[in-house]
TORSE-176868 format. One record per residue (C-alpha): residue number from 1; residue in three letters; x negated, y, z. Coordinates in nm, 4 decimals. Example, Ala and Ser with C-alpha at 12.3 -4.5 7.8 and 13.67 -1.06 7.14 Angstrom:
BEGIN
{site 1, Ala, {-1.2300, -0.4500, 0.7800}}
{site 2, Ser, {-1.3670, -0.1060, 0.7140}}
END
This chain:
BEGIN
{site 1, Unk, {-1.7029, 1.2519, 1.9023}}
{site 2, Unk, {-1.8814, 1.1692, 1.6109}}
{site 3, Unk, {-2.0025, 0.7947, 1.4969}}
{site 4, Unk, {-2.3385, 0.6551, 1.3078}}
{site 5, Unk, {-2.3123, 0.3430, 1.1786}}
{site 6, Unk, {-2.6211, 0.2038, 1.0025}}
{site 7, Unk, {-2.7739, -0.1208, 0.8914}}
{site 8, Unk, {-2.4395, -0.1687, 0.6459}}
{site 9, Unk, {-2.3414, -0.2847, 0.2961}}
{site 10, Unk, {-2.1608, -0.0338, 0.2114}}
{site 11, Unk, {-1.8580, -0.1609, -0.0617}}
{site 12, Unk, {-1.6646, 0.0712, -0.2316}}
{site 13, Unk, {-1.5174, 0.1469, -0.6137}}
{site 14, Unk, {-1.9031, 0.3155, -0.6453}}
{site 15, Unk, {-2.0492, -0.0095, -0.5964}}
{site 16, Unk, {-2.3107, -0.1718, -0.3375}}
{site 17, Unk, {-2.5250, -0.0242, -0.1149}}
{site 18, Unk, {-2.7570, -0.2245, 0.1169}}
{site 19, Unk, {-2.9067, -0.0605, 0.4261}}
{site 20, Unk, {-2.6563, 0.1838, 0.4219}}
{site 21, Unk, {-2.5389, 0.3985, 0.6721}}
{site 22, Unk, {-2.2520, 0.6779, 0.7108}}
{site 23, Unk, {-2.2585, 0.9345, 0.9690}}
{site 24, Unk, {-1.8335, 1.0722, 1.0174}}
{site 25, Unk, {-1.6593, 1.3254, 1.2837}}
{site 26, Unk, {-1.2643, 1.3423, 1.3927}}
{site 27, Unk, {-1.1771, 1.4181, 1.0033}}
{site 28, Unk, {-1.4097, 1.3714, 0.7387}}
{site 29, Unk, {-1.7351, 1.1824, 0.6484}}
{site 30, Unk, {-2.0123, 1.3854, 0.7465}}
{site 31, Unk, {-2.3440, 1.2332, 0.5605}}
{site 32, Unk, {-2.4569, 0.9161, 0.3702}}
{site 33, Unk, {-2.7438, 0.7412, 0.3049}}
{site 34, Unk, {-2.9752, 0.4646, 0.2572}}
{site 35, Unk, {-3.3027, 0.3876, 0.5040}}
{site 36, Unk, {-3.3420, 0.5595, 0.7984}}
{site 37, Unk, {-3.2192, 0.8922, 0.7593}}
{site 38, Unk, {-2.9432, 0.8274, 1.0004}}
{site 39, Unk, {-3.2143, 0.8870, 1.2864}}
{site 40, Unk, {-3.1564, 1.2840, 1.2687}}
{site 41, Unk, {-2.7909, 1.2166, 1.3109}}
{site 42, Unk, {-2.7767, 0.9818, 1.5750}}
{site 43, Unk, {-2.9472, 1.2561, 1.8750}}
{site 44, Unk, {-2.6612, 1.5105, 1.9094}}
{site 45, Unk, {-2.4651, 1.4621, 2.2287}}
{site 46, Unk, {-2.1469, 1.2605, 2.2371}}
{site 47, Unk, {-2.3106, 1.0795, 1.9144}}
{site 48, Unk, {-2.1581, 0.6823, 1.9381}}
{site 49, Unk, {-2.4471, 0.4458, 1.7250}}
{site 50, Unk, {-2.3150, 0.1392, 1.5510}}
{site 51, Unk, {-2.5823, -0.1350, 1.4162}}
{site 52, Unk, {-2.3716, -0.3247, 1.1632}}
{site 53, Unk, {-2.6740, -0.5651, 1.1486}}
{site 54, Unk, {-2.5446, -0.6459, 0.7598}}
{site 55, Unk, {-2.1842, -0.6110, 0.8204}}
{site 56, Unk, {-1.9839, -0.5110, 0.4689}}
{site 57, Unk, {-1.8528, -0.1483, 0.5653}}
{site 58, Unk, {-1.5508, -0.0175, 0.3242}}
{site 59, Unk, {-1.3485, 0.2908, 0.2952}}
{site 60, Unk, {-1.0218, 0.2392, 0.5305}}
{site 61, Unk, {-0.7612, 0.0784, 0.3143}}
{site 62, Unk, {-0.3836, 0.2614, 0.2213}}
{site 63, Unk, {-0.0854, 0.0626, 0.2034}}
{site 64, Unk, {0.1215, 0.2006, -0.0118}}
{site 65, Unk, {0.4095, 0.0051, 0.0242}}
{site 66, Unk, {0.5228, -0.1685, 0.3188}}
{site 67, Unk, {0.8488, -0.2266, 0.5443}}
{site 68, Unk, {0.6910, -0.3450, 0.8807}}
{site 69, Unk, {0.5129, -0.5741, 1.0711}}
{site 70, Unk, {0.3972, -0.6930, 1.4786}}
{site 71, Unk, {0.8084, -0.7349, 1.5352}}
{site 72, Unk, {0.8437, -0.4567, 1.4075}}
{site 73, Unk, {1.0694, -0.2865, 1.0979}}
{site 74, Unk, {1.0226, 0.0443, 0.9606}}
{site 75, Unk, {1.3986, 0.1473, 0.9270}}
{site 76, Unk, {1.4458, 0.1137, 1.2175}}
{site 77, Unk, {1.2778, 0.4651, 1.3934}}
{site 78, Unk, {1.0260, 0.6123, 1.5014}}
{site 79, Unk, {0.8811, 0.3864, 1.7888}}
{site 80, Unk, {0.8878, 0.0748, 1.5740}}
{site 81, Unk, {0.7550, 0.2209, 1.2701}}
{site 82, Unk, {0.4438, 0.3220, 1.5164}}
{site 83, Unk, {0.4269, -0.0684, 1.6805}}
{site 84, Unk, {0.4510, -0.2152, 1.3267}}
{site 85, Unk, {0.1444, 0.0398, 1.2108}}
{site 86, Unk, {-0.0428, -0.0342, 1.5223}}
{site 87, Unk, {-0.0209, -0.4070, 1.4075}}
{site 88, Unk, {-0.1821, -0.3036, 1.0394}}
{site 89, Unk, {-0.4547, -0.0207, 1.1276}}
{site 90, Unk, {-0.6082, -0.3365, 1.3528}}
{site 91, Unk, {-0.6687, -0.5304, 1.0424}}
{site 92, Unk, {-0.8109, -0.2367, 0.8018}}
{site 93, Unk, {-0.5178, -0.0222, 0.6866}}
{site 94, Unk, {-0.6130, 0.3281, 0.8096}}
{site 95, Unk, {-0.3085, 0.5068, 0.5909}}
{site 96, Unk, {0.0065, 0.4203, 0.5073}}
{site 97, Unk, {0.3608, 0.5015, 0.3320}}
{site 98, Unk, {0.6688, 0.4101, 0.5055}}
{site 99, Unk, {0.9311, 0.2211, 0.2579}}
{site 100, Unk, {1.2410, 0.2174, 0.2971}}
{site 101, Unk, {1.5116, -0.0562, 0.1449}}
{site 102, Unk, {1.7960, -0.0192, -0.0090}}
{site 103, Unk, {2.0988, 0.1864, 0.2512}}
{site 104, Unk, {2.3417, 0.4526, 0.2456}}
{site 105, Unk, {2.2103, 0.7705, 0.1008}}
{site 106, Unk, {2.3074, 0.9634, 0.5071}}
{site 107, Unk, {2.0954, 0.6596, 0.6455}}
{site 108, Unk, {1.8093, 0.7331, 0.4110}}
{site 109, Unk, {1.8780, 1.0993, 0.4238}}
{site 110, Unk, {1.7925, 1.0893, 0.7808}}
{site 111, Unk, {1.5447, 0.8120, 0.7693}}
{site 112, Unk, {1.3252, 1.0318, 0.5016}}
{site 113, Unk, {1.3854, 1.3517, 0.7897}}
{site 114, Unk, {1.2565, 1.1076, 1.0622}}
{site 115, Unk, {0.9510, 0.9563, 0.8541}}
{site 116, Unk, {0.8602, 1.3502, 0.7558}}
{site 117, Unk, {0.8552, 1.4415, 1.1425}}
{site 118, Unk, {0.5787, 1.1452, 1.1582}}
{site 119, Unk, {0.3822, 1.2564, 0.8611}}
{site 120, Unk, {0.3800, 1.6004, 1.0255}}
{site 121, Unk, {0.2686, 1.4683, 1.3522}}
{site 122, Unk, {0.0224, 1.1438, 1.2715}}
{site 123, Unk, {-0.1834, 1.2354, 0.9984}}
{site 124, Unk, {-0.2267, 0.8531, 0.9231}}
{site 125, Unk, {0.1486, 0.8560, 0.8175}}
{site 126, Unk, {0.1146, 0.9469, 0.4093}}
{site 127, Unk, {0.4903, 0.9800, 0.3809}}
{site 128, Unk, {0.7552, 0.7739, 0.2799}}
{site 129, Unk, {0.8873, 0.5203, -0.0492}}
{site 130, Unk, {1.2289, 0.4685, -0.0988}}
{site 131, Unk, {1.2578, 0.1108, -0.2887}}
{site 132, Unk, {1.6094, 0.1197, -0.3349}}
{site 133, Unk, {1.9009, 0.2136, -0.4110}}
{site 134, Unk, {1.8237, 0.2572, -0.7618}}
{site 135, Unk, {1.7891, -0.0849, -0.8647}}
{site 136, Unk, {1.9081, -0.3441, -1.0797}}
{site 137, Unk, {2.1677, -0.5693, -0.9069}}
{site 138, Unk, {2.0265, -0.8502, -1.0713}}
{site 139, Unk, {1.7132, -0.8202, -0.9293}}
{site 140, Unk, {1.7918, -0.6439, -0.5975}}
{site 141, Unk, {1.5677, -0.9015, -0.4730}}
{site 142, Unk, {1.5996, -0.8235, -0.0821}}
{site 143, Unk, {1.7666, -0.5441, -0.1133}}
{site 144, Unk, {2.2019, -0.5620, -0.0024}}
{site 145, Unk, {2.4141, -0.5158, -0.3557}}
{site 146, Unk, {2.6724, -0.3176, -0.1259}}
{site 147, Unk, {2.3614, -0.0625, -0.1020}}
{site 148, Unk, {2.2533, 0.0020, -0.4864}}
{site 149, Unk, {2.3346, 0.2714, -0.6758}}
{site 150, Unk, {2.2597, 0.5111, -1.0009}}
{site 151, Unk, {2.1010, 0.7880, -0.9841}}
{site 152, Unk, {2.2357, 1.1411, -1.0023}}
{site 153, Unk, {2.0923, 1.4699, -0.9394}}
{site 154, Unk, {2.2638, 1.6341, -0.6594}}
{site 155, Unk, {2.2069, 1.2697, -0.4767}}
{site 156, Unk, {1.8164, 1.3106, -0.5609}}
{site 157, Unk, {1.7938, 1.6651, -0.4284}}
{site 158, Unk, {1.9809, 1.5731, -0.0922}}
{site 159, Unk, {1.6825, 1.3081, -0.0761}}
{site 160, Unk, {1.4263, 1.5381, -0.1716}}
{site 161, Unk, {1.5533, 1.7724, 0.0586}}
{site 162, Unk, {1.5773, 1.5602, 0.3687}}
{site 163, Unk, {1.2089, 1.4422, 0.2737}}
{site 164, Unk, {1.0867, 1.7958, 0.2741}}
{site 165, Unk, {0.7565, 1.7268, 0.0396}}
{site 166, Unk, {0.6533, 1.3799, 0.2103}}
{site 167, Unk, {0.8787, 1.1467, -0.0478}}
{site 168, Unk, {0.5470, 0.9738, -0.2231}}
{site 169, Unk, {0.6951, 0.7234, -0.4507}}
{site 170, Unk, {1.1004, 0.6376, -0.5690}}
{site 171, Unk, {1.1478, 0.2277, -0.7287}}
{site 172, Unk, {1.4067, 0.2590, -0.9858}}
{site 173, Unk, {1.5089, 0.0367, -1.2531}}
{site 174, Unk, {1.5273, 0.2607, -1.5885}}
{site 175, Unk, {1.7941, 0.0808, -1.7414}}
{site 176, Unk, {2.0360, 0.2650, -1.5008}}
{site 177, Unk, {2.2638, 0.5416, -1.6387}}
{site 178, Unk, {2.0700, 0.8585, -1.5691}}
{site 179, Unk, {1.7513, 0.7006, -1.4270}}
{site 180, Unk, {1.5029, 0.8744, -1.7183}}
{site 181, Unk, {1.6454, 1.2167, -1.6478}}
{site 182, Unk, {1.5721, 1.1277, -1.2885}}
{site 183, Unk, {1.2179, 1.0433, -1.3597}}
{site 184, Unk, {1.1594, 1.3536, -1.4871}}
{site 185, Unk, {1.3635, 1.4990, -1.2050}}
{site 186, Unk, {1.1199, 1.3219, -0.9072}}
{site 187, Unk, {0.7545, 1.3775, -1.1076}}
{site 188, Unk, {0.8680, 1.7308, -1.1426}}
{site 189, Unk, {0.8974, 1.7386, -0.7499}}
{site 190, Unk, {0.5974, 1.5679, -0.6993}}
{site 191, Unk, {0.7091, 1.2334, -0.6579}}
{site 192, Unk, {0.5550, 0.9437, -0.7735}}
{site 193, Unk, {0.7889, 0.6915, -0.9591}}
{site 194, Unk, {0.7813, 0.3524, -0.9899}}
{site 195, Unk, {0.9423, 0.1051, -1.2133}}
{site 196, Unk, {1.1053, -0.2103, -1.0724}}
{site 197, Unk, {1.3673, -0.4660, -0.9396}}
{site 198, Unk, {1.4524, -0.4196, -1.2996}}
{site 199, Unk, {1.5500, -0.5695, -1.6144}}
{site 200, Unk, {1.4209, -0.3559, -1.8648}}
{site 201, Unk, {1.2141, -0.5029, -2.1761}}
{site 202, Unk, {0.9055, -0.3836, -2.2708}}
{site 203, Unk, {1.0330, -0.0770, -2.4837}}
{site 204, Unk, {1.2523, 0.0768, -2.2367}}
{site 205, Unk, {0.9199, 0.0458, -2.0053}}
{site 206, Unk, {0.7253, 0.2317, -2.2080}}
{site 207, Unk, {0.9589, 0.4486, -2.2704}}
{site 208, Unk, {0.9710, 0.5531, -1.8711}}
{site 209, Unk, {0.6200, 0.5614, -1.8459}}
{site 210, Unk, {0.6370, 0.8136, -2.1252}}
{site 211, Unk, {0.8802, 1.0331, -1.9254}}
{site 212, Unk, {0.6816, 1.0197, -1.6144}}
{site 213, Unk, {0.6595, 0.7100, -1.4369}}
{site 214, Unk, {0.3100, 0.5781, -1.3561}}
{site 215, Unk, {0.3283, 0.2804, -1.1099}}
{site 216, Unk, {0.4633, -0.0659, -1.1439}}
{site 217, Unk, {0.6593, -0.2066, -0.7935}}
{site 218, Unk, {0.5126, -0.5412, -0.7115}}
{site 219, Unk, {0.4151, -0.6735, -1.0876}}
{site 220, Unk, {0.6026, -0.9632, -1.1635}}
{site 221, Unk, {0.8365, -0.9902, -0.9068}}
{site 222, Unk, {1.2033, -0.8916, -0.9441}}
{site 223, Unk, {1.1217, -0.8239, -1.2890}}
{site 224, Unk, {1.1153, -1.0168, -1.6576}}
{site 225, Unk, {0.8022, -1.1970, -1.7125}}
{site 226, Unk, {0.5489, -1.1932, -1.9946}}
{site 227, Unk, {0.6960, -1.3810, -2.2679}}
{site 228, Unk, {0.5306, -1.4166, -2.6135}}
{site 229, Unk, {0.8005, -1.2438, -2.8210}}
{site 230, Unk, {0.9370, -1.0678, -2.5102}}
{site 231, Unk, {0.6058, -0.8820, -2.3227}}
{site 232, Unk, {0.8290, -0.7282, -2.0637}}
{site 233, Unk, {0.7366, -0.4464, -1.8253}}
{site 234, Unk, {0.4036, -0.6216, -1.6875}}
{site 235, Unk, {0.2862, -0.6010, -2.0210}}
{site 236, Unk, {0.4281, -0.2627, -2.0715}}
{site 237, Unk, {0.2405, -0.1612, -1.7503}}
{site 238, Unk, {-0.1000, -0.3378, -1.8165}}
{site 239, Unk, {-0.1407, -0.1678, -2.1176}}
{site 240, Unk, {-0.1079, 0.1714, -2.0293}}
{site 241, Unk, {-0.3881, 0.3547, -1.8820}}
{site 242, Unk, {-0.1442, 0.6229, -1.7122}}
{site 243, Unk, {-0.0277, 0.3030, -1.4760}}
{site 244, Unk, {-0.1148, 0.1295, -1.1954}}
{site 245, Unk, {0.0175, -0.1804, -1.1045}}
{site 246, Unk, {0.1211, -0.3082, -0.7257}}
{site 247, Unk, {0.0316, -0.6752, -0.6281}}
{site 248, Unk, {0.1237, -0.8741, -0.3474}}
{site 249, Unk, {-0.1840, -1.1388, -0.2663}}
{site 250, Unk, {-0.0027, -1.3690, -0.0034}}
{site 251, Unk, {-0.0115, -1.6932, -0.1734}}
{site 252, Unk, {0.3778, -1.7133, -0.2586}}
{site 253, Unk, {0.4399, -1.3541, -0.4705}}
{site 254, Unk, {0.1785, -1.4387, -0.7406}}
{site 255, Unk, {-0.0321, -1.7404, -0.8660}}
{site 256, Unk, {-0.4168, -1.6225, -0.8013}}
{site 257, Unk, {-0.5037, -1.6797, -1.1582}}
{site 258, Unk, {-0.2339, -1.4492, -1.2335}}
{site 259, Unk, {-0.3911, -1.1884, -0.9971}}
{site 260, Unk, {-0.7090, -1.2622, -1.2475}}
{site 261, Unk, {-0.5403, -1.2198, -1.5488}}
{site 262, Unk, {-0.4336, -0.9016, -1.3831}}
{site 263, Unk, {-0.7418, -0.7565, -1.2704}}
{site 264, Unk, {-0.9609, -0.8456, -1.6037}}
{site 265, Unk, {-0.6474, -0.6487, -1.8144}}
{site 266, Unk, {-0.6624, -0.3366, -1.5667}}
{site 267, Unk, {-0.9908, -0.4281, -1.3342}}
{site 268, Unk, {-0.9436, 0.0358, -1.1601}}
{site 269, Unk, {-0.5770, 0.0107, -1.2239}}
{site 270, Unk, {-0.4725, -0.2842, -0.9570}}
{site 271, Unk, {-0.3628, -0.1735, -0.5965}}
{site 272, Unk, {-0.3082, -0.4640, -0.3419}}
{site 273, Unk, {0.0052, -0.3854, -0.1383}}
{site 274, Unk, {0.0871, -0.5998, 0.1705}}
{site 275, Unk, {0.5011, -0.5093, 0.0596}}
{site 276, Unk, {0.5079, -0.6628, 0.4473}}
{site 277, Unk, {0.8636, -0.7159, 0.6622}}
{site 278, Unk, {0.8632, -0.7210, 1.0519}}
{site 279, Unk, {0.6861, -1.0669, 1.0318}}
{site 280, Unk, {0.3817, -0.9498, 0.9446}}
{site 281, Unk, {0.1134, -1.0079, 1.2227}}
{site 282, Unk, {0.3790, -1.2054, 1.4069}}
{site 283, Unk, {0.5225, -1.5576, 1.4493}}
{site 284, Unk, {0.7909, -1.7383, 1.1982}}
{site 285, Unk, {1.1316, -1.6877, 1.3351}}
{site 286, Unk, {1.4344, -1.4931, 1.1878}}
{site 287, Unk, {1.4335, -1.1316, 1.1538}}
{site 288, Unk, {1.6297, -0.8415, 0.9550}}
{site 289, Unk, {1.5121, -0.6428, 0.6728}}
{site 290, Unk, {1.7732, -0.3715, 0.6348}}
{site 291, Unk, {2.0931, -0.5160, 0.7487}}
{site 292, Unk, {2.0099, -0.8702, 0.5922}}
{site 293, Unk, {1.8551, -1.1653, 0.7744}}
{site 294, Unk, {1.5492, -1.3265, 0.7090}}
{site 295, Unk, {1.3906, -1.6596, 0.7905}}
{site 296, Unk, {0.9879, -1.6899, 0.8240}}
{site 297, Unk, {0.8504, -2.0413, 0.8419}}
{site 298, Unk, {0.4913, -2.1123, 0.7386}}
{site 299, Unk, {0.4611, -1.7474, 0.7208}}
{site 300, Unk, {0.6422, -1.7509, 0.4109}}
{site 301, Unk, {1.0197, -1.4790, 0.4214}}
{site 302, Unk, {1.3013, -1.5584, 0.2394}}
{site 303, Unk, {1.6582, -1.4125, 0.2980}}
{site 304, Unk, {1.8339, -1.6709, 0.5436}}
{site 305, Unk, {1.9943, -1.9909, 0.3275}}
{site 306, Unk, {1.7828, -1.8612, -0.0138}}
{site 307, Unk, {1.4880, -1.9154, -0.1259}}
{site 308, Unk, {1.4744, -1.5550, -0.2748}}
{site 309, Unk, {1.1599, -1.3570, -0.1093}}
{site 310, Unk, {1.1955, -1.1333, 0.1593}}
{site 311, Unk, {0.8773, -0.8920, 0.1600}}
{site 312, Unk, {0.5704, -1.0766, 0.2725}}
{site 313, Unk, {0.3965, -1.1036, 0.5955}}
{site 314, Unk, {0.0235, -1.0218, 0.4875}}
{site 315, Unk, {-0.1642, -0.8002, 0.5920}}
{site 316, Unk, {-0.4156, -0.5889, 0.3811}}
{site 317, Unk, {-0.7449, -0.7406, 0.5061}}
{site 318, Unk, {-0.5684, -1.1062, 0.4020}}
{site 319, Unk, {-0.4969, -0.9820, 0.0745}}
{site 320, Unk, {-0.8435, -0.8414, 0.0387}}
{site 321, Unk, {-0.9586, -1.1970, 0.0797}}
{site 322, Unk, {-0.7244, -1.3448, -0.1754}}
{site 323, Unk, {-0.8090, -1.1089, -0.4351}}
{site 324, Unk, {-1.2335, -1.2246, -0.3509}}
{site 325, Unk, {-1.1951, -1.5946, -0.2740}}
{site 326, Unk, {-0.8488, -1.7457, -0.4405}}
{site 327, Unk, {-0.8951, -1.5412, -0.7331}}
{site 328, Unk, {-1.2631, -1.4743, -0.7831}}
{site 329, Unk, {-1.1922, -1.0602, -0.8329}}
{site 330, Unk, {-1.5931, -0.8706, -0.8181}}
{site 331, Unk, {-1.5927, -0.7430, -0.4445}}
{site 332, Unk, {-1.6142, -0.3846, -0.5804}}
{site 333, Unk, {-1.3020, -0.4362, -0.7663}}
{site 334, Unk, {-1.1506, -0.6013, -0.5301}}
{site 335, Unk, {-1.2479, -0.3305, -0.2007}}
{site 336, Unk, {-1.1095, -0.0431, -0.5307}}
{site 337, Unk, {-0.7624, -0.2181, -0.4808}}
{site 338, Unk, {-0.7098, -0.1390, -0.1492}}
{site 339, Unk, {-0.8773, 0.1544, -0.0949}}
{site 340, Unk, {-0.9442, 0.4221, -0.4037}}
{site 341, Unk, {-0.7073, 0.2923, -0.6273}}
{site 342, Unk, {-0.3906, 0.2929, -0.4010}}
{site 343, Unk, {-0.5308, 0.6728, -0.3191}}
{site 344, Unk, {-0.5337, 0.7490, -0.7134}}
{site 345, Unk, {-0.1477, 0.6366, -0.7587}}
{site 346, Unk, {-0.0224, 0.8619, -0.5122}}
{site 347, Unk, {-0.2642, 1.1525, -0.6588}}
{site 348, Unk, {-0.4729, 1.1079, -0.3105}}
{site 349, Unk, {-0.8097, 1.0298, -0.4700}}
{site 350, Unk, {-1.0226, 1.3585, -0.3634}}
{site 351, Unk, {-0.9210, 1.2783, -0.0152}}
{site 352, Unk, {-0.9328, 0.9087, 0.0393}}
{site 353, Unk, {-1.0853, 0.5609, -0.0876}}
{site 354, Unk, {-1.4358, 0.6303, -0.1234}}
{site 355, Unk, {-1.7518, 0.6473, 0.1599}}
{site 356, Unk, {-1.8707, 0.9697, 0.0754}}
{site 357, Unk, {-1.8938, 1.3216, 0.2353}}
{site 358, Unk, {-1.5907, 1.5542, 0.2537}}
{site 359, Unk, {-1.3902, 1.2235, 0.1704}}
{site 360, Unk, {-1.1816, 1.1372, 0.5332}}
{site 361, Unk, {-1.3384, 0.9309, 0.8433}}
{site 362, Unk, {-1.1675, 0.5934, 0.7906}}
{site 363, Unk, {-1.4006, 0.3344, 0.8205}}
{site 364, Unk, {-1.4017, -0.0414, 0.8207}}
{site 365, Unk, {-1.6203, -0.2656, 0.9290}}
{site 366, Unk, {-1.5750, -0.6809, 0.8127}}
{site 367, Unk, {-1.8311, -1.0016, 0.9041}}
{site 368, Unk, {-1.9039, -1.1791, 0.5993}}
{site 369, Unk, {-1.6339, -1.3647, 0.5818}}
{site 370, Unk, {-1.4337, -1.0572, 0.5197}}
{site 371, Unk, {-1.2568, -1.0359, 0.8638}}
{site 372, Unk, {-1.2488, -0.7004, 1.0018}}
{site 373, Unk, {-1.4403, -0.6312, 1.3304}}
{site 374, Unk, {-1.4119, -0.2696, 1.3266}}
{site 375, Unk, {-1.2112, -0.0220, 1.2201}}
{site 376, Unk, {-1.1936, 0.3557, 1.2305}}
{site 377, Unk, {-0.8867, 0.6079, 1.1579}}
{site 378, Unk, {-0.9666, 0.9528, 1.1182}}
{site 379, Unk, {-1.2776, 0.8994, 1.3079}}
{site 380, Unk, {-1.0759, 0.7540, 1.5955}}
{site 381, Unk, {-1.1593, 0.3275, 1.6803}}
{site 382, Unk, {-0.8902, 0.1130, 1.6815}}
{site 383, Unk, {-0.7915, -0.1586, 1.8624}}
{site 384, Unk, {-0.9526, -0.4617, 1.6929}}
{site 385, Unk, {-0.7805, -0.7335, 1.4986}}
{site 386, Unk, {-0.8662, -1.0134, 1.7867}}
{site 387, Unk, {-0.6120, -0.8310, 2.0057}}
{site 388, Unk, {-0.3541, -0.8918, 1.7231}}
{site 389, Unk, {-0.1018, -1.1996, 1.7600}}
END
């Protein structure tokens, strides 16, 4: 089946388009255009017609890097990782990666098989992000100490292995014995690496950007700060063209004039990640994020008797609307974050992020109060976001 949707502003990282309308099959957006041109499309059989009657229509967004949500965790197999997705493609995120926290290299091993079986079989699966073990103890964050390690090559190729090509992006903290040989190790695979839960200073940033690494795990959390004589790896990352920087936008990770600060430094280089636990698109109550508990109240997670953050429990669309509203980011900016930047990280930017033909059927529709209505996955509907607790 094929859809038409016309009578759209059409928001993406090439700008704004009024009276817009896209015309997309099972895979791939078909035709674009402005006016009325959507008439010749709109007559074949099967053909479903959408007015979005001024609606703001986006490219689907990609998560990038997120541990659950609905109930829902993602180490914990195939059936819940599908729940907690169904929970997130209702409110806008058409593609994800599957993280994974910090565990025993067997339980990754075979969590990385598992997540490349789903890859394989639901096209909306990206593949997989292992956030731990390589990180810092000191800023495990919620991540179990029992669980870190350093990195070493034969334990890297037994991951890579298991992952079989769908291991997108490896955390590590470069201040570990052997981590910058293992940078080089995972780009040369095709990984994308990412610095954090570290405590390296700005130099020793720079200096793992320079051997490969190109994204920055949740700026300014589980990290140093920017400090006038000490920039740190925000700074580092910021000023770097070759990097792009995750942010979580859930009220609690990072002030919104922060978020500002970030997006005037590196306005194409921001990607909004939700970074969500099982609580996400759920009620407060106590849940596990790897073998650790966590208590939600006010939809805020922290590990159980701490106040330290346990993942967040936004959703993409939510973020989308702190980035506009709480920190005043330009809507095309802000729609880039979620959409063709996060695509661009992971090297998925002829593919996704952008309404244009050839680029893939994923499709949102949001009032304009940037709530989603409608939402699209590979030219499929899904359920909508007023069906979601």
């Amino acid at each position: 089946m094929s859809v038409v949707i016309h009578g759209a502003t059409k928001i993406d990282a090439d700008g704004i388009v009024d009276d817009f309308w896209v015309a997309f099959g099972s895979h791939s957006i078909l035709a674009t255009g402005i006016g009325t041109g959507w008439h010749g499309w709109a007559t074949a059989d099967g053909v479903s017609v959408v007015n979005a009657a001024g609606r703001i229509v986006t490219p689907g967004f990609i998560d990038i890097h997120g541990h659950g949500g609905g109930g829902h965790a993602f180490d914990d197999g195939a059936d819940e990782i599908h729940a907690a997705l169904a929970v997130h493609r209702a409110h806008g995120t058409t593609r994800s990666v599957i993280s994974l926290v910090a565990n025993p290299i067997e339980t990754l091993s075979a969590s990385l098989a598992a997540i490349a079986e789903l890859t394989a079989s639901d096209e909306l699966i990206l593949g997989s992000h292992l956030e731990g073990p390589y990180l810092a103890p000191a800023q495990r964050g919620a991540h179990s100490q029992k669980h870190l390690g350093t990195p070493n090559r034969d334990e890297l190729a037994q991951l890579l292995s298991a992952a079989r090509g769908t291991l997108r992006q490896l955390t590590i903290a470069p201040e570990l014995p052997g981590a910058l040989d293992a940078i080089e190790q995972l780009t040369d695979a095709g990984v994308t690496v990412a610095i954090g839960h570290t405590e390296a200073d700005f130099a020793l940033t720079k200096e793992a950007f320079d051997r490969g690494a190109t994204l920055l795990t949740h700026a300014f959390n589980a990290m140093p700060g920017i400090k006038h004589r000490e920039p740190g790896p925000v700074t580092a990352a910021l000023g770097d063209p070759r990097v792009a920087l995750e942010l979580i936008l859930d009220g609690f990770h990072v002030h919104p004039e922060v978020a500002r600060i970030a997006f005037f430094a590196a306005p194409q280089r921001i990607v909004l990640i939700t970074d969500a636990m099982a609580a996400a698109g759920a009620n407060d109550g106590e849940y596990t994020l790897g073998d650790l508990d966590v208590t939600v109240a006010a939809g805020r997670a922290v590990l159980s008797g701490t106040d330290t953050i346990a993942g967040s429990t936004v959703t993409q669309d939510a973020a989308l609307r702190s980035a506009l509203f709480d920190s005043g980011i330009d809507p095309v900016l802000a729609v880039r974050a979620v959409t063709a930047s996060p695509a661009r990280a992971l090297s998925f930017d002829e593919r996704f992020g952008y309404l244009a033909p050839g680029f893939a059927s994923d499709v949102v529709l949001l009032d304009a109060n940037w709530f989603v209505t409608d939402v699209w996955a590979a030219g499929v509907p899904v359920a909508q976001t007023n069906a979601v607790p």
